[in-house]
C-alpha positions in Angstrom: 0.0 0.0 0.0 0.8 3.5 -0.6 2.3 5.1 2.3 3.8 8.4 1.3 4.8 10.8 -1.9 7.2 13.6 -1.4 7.6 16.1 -4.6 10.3 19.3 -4.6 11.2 21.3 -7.5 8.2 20.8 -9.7 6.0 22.7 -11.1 4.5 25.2 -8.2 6.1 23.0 -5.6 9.9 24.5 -4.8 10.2 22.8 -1.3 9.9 19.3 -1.1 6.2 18.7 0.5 5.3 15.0 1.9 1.6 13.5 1.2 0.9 10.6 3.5 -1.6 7.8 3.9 -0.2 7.0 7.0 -2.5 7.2 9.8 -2.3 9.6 12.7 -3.1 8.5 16.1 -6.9 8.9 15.8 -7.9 5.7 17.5 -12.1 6.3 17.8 -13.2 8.0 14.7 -13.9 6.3 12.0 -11.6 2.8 11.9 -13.2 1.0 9.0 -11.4 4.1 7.2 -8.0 2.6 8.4 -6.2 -0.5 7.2 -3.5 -2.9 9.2 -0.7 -3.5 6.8 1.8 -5.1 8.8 2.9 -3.1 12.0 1.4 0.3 9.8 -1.8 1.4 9.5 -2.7 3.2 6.3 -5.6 5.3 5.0 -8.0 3.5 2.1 -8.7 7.3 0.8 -7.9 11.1 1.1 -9.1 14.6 -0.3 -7.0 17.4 -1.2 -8.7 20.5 -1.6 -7.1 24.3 -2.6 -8.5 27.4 -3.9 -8.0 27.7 -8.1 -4.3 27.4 -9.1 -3.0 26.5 -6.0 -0.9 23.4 -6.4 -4.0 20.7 -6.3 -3.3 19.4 -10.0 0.1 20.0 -10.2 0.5 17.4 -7.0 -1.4 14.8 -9.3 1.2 15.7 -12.3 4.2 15.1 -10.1 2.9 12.0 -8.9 2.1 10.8 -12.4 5.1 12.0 -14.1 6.8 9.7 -11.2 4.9 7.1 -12.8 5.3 7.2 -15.9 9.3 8.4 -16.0 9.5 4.8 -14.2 7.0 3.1 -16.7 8.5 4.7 -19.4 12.3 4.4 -18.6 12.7 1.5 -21.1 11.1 3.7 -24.2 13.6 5.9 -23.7 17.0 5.7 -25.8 20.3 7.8 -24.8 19.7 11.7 -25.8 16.0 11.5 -25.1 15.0 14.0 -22.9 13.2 13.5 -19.5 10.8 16.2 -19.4 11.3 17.5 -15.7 9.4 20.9 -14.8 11.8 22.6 -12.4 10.3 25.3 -10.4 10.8 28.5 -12.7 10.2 31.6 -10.2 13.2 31.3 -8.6 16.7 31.8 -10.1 18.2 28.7 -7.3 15.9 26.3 -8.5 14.7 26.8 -12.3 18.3 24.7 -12.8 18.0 22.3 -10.2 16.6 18.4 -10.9 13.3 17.6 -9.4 12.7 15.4 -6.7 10.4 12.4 -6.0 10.0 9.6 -3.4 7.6 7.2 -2.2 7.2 5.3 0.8 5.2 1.6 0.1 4.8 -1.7 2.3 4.7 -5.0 0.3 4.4 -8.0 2.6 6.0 -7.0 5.7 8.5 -4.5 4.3 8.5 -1.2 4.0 10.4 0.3 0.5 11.7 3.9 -0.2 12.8 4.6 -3.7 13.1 7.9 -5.2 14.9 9.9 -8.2 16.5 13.5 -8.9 16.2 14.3 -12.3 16.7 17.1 -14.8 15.8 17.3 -19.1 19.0 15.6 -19.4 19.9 13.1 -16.8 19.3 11.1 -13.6 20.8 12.7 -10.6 20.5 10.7 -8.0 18.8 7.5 -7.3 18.0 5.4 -4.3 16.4 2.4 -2.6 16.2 1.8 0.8 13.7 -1.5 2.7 13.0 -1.6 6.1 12.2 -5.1 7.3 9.9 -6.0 9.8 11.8 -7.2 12.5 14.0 -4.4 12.1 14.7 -0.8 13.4 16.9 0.6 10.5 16.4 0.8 7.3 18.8 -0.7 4.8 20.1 0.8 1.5 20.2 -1.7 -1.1 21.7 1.3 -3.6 22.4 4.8 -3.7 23.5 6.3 -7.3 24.9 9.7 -7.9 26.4 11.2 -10.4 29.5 10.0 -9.5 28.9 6.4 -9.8 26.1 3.6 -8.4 26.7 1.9 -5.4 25.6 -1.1 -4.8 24.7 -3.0 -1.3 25.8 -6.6 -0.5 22.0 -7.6 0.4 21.3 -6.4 -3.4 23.9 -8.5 -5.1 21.1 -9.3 -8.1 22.0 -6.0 -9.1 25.8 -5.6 -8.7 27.4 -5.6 -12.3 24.6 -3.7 -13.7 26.2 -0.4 -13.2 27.7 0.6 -16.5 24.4 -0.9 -18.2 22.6 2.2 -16.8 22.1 5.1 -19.5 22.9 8.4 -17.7 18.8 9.3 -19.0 17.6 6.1 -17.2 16.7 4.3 -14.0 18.7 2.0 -12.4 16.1 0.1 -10.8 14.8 -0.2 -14.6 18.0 -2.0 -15.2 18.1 -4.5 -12.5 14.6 -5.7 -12.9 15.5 -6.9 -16.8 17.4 -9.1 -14.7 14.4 -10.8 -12.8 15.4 -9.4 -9.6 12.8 -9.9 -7.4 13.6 -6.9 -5.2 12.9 -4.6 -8.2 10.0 -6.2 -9.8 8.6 -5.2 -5.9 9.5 -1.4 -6.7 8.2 -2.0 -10.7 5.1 -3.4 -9.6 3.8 -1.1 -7.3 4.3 1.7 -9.6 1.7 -0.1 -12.2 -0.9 -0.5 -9.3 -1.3 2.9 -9.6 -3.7 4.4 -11.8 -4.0 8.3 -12.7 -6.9 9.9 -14.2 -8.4 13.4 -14.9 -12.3 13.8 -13.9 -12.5 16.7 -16.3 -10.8 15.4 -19.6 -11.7 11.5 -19.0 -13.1 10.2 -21.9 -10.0 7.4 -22.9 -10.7 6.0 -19.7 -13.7 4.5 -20.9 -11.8 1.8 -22.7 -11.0 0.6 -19.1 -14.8 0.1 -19.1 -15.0 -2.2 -22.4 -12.3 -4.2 -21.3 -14.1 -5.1 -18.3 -17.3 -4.9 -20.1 -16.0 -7.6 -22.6 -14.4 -10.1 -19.9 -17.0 -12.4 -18.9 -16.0 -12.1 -15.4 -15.9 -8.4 -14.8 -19.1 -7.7 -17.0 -21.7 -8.1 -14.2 -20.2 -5.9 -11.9 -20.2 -3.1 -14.3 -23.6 -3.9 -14.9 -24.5 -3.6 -11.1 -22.4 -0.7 -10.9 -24.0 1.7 -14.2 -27.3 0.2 -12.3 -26.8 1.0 -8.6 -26.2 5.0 -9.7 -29.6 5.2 -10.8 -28.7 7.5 -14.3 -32.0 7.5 -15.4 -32.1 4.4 -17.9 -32.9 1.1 -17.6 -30.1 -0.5 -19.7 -27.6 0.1 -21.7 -26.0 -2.1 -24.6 -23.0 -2.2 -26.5 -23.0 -1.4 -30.4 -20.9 -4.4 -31.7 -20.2 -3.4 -34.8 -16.4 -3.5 -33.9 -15.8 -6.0 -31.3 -12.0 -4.1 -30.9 -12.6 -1.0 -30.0 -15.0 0.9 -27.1 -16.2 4.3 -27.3 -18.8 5.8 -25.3 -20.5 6.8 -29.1 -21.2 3.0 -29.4 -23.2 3.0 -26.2 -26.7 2.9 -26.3 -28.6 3.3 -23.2 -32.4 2.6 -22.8 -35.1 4.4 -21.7 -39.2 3.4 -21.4 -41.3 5.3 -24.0 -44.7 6.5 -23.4 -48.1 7.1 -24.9 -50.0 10.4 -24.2 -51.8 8.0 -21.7 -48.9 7.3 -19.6 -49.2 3.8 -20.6 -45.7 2.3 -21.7 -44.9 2.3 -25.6 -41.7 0.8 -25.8 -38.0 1.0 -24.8 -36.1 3.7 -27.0 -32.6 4.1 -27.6 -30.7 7.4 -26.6 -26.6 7.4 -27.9 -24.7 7.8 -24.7 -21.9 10.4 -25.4 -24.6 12.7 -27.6 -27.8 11.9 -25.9 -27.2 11.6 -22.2 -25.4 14.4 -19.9 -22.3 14.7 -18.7 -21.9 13.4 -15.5 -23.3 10.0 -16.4 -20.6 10.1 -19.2 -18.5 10.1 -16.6 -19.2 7.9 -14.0 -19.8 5.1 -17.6 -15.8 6.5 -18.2 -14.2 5.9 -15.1 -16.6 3.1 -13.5 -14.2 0.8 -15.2 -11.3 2.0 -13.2 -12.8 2.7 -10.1 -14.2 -1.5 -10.1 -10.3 -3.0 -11.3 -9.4 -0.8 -8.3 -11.6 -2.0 -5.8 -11.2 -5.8 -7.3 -7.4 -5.6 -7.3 -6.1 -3.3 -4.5 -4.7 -0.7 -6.7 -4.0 3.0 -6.3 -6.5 5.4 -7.9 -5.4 9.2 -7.9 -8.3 11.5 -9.9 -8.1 15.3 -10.3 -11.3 17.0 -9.8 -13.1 14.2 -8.5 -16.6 16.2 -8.1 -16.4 17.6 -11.3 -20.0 17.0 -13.2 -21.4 14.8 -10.0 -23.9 15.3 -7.2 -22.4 15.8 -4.2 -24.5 12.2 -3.5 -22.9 10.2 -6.2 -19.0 11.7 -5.1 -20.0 10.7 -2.0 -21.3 7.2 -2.9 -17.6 6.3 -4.7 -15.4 7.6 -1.9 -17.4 5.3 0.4 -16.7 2.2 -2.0 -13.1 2.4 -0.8 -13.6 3.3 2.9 -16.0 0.4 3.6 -14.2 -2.9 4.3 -16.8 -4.6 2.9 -16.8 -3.1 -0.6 -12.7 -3.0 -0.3 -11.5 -5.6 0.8 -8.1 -5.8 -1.0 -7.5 -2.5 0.6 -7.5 -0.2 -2.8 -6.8 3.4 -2.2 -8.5 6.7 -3.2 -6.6 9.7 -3.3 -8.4 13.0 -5.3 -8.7 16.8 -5.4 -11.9 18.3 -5.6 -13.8 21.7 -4.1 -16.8 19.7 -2.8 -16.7 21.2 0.4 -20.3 19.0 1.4 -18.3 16.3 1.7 -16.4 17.9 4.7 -19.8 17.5 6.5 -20.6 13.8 5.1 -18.8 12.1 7.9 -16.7 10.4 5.6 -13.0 11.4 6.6 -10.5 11.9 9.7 -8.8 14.7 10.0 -5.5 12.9 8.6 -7.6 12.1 4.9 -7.9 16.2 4.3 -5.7 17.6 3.3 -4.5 21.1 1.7 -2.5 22.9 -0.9 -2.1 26.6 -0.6 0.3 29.2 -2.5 2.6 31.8 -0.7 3.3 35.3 -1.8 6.5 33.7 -3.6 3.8 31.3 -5.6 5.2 28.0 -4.4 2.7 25.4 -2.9 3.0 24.3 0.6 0.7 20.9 1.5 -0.8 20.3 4.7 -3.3 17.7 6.2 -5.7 18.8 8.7 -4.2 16.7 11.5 -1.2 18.8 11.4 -3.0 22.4 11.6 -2.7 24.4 14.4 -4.8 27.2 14.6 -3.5 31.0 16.3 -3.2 28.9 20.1 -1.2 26.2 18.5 -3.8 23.8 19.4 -5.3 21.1 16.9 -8.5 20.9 15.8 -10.9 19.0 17.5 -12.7 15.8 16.0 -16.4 17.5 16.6 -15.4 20.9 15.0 -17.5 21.4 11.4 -15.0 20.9 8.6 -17.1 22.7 6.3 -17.7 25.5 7.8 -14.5 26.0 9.1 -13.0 25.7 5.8 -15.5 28.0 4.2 -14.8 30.8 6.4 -11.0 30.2 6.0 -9.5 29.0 9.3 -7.5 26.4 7.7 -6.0 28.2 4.9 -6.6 27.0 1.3 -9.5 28.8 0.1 -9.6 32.2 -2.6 -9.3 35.2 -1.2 -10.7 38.0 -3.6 -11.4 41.6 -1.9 -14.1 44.0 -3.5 -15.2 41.2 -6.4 -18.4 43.4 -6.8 -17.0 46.8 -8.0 -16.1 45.1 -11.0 
């Protein structure tokens, strides 16, 4: 499971800022929200909200460029360039590499890998595992741009040095050699799945590949049913068994007679007939059930975006009940739903906040590690919404005389 993601240098983020799903020591409220994973417990789900260009996307691009410069490392030949996004409003850091790390258990172990990187090059690279039965962790290699060193535990990987292209990842390079350590690290990287909830319509081939596998079709049937979108049915068009798009959906809906008395079911096209927001709940309900079925990571920016408050609601409980999670997936989004501060759905240590300085760099927080003016924290029985509406925690627009315009 995912435990932490620390991002510096990128985009609006000049100081390296920590996102955890590690939970804080809130022992009463709400435990079905909390997982045992070993001798951690972990979060199944957390919100980030933030005022309008604040830093809430740009933490879900550093976490998928993360991703996908790991995913990707082997596409890459020796003068392609890496694509980092220093941050440019300084004159110290616009030349610096970026930085990224992540904290994840697998069995009993605990694994920190992480990367500096500029356009051209890998700076510095890393892997440490801390064991169970242990206190310390242990580095199994450390690379700079001096050289790659290499642990004794991690002698899969010794020899492999001089294979590494200054543009790519080590830890790319050892698991062509079926070590098992870094098929760990490799693996959890594709358990993670990173979406847009605004520009999601690609992710509806996610959908028809469930929709086409005999075992996953039924529970995107129940799923498209329990949301109650307003038709009865929907079928695919399979004029093309290859290929999925929302344009070869047709949903059905009951026809009527001036009566009232039922005619017939009618057809509607789903991407030109019905609205939005059940375009996108047909999009991503294929990723949000391969989630839930295999314990994966889902991270969606602007989660609310098109839905009732209800519906947003409805998903986020999917992967807070044990019940409907029982592989422990986790849920990490942004949104500006601030009704689901009120819902009863989160702890104090699954909201968090991005907010920019005068110096337009992003600092992120989590509610459990506010302190108001007293330097006290807030209390479990406050009303998140309201609080955060009238601004005590930071992280909300602030626009002065709006109506004189």
């Amino acid at each position: 499971m995912l435990l932490e993601f620390t991002v510096g240098n990128f985009l609006s983020f000049k100081d390296k800022k920590t996102f955890s799903l590690e939970a804080g020591g809130i022992k009463t409220i709400l435990p079905d929200n909390v997982v045992r994973n070993g001798k951690y417990k972990v979060l199944r789900s957390a919100a980030i909200y933030g005022a309008n260009s604040s830093g809430k996307s740009n933490f879900v691009k550093a976490l998928d460029f993360m991703v996908n410069t790991v995913k990707n490392s082997s596409k890459l030949n020796s003068i392609d360039k890496l694509g980092a996004k220093p941050f440019l409003l300084n004159t110290e850091t616009e030349n610096q590499p970026c930085y990224f790390e992540i904290l994840f258990t697998e069995g009993d172990s605990r694994y920190r890998y992480g990367f500096e990187l500029d356009n051209d090059k890998i700076h510095s690279e890393w892997l440490f595992v801390l064991k169970a039965n242990s206190k310390k962790e242990v580095p199994y290699f450390v690379r700079e741009l001096e050289g790659i060193g290499v642990a004794d535990v991690f002698e899969e990987a010794k020899g492999l040095e001089s294979k590494t292209r200054d543009n790519g990842l080590f830890i790319w390079v050892v698991d062509q050699f079926n070590s098992k350590v870094a098929k760990t690290v490799m693996q959890q990287f594709s358990k993670m799945e990173i979406l847009s909830g605004i520009e999601h319509k690609n992710a509806i081939s996610m959908t028809g590949v469930l929709y086409k596998n005999d075992e996953y079709k039924e529970k995107v049937e129940n799923f498209i049913e329990k949301l109650q979108l307003g038709f009865n049915s929907f079928e695919f068009d399979r004029k093309d068994e290859n290929i999925f798009f929302s344009k070869m959906i047709r949903t059905s809906h009951k026809k009527y007679n001036e009566k009232g008395e039922f005619v017939s079911d009618f057809k509607f096209n789903l991407a030109e007939q019905e609205s939005s927001g059940t375009n996108k709940l047909f999009d991503l309900s294929g990723y949000i059930i391969l989630t839930l079925s295999f314990g994966l990571v889902l991270v969606i920016d602007e989660l609310d975006s098109k839905l009732h408050p209800i519906l947003t609601q409805e998903i986020i409980k999917l992967f807070n009940n044990p019940e409907t999670n029982p592989k422990n997936a986790q849920l990490i989004f942004t949104t500006h739903d601030t009704n689901l501060l009120a819902a009863n759905l989160f702890r104090r240590d699954q909201i968090w906040f991005t907010e920019k300085d005068e110096f337009e760099t992003t600092d992120l927080y989590s509610l459990l590690e506010f302190k108001d003016g007293d330097g006290k924290s807030v209390r479990n029985d406050r009303s998140f919404e309201a609080d955060y509406i009238r601004g005590r925690y930071g992280a909300i627009p602030y626009i002065s005389n709006f109506q004189e315009i």
